[in-house]
C-alpha positions, -999 to +999 in steps of 0.1 A: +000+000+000+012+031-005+024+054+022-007+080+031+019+114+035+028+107+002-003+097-016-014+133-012+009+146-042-007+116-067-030+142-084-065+144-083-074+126-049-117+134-053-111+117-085-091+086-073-111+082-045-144+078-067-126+057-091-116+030-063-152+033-053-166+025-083-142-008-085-154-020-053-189-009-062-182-034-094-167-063-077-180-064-046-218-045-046-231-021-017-216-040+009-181-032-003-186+001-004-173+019+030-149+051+036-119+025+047-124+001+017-122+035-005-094+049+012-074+020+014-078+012-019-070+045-031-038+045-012-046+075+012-058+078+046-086+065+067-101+101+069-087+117+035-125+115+017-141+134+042-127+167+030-140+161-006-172+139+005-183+149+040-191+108+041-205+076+029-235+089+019-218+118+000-194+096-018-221+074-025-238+106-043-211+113-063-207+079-076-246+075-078-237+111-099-219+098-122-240+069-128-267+097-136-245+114-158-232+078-177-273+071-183-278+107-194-257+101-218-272+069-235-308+077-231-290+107-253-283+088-279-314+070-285-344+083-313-370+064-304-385+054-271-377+015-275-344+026-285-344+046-254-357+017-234-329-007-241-304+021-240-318+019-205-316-017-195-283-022-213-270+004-190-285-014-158-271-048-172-235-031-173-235-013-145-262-037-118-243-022-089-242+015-094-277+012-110-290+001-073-272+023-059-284+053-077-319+042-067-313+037-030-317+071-024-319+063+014-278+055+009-272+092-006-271+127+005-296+139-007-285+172-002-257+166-026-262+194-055-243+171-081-267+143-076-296+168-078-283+179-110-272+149-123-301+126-116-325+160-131-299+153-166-311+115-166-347+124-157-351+148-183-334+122-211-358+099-200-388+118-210-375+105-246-391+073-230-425+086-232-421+094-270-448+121-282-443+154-262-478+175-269-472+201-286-495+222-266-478+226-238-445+207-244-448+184-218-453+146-225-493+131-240-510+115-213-488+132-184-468+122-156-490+087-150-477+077-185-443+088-179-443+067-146-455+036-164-433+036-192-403+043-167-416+016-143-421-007-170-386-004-181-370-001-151-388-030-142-373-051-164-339-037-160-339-048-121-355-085-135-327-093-155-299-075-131-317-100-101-315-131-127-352-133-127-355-139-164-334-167-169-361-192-168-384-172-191-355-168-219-349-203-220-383-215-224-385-188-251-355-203-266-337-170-269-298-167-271-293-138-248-307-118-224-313-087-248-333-099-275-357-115-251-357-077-238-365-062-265-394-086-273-405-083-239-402-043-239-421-044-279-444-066-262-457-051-231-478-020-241-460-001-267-485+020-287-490+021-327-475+054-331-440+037-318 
């Protein structure tokens, strides 16, 4: 390990300390995730995140952040709402620990303006999920009941395939993988005609 007094003068220690917390997030889940694991890993001192994080639950919001950020990002890229959709789950299947995390909002400060703003980015690139924005007043056909259901729907299914829920189904479907029995099952379960 290396020695704490030096490990100041490495470079960016907010950034190091999230990346090490992200590899034990990866390998290990929730459970791995704790202010010594992180610092140790890192190289630094038992109490060297508290000036950057305040805490767990504030590095936990940064990395929950960035998750935000990361899902942003794909739901970005997508044109259509299925496309969106599986943009969505693909990102939960890669990433099945930070995905809980960022919905275990009891874990996070909540407080924390970079999860506020982050998590705002991903709700707002999820609206694509809702497809049809009226015209009217800009906001999404059918209102936030429909934007809950679509996002339930998928998010749904995203947390099914993380837990390992669908494994039975996709085998008695005969599928190869895990993504095309998602997009049958995301086609499949109340898309409308316009899609």
């Amino acid at each position: 390990m290396n020695d704490p007094s030096s490990s100041y003068h490495h470079g960016d220690l907010a950034n190091a300390l999230l990346e090490a917390g992200r590899a034990l997030l990866a390998t290990g889940g929730l459970e791995a995730l704790s202010l010594r694991a992180v610092t140790r890993r890192a190289g630094v001192s038992a109490t060297a995140a508290v000036p950057h994080y305040g805490g767990l639950a504030g590095l936990r919001a940064a990395l929950a952040a960035q998750g935000y950020r990361e899902l942003a990002l794909a739901l970005g890229k997508a044109s259509t709402a299925h496309e969106a959709g599986m943009a969505y789950i693909r990102f939960a299947i890669a990433n099945p620990n930070l995905f809980q995390l960022m919905f275990r909002r009891t874990l996070l400060l909540e407080s924390s303006e970079v999860l506020q703003s982050a998590s705002q980015a991903a709700f707002e690139a999820l609206r694509g999920l809702a497809q049809g924005l009226d015209p009217a007043t800009g906001g999404i056909e059918g209102g936030a009941a429909r934007m809950a259901g679509l996002w339930g729907r998928v998010h749904g299914l995203a947390m099914l395939a993380i837990d390992g829920m669908l494994s039975p189904m996709i085998a008695a479907e005969g599928f190869d993988n895990v993504e095309g029995f998602l997009a049958k099952a995301l086609d499949s379960g109340g898309r409308n005609s316009a899609d």
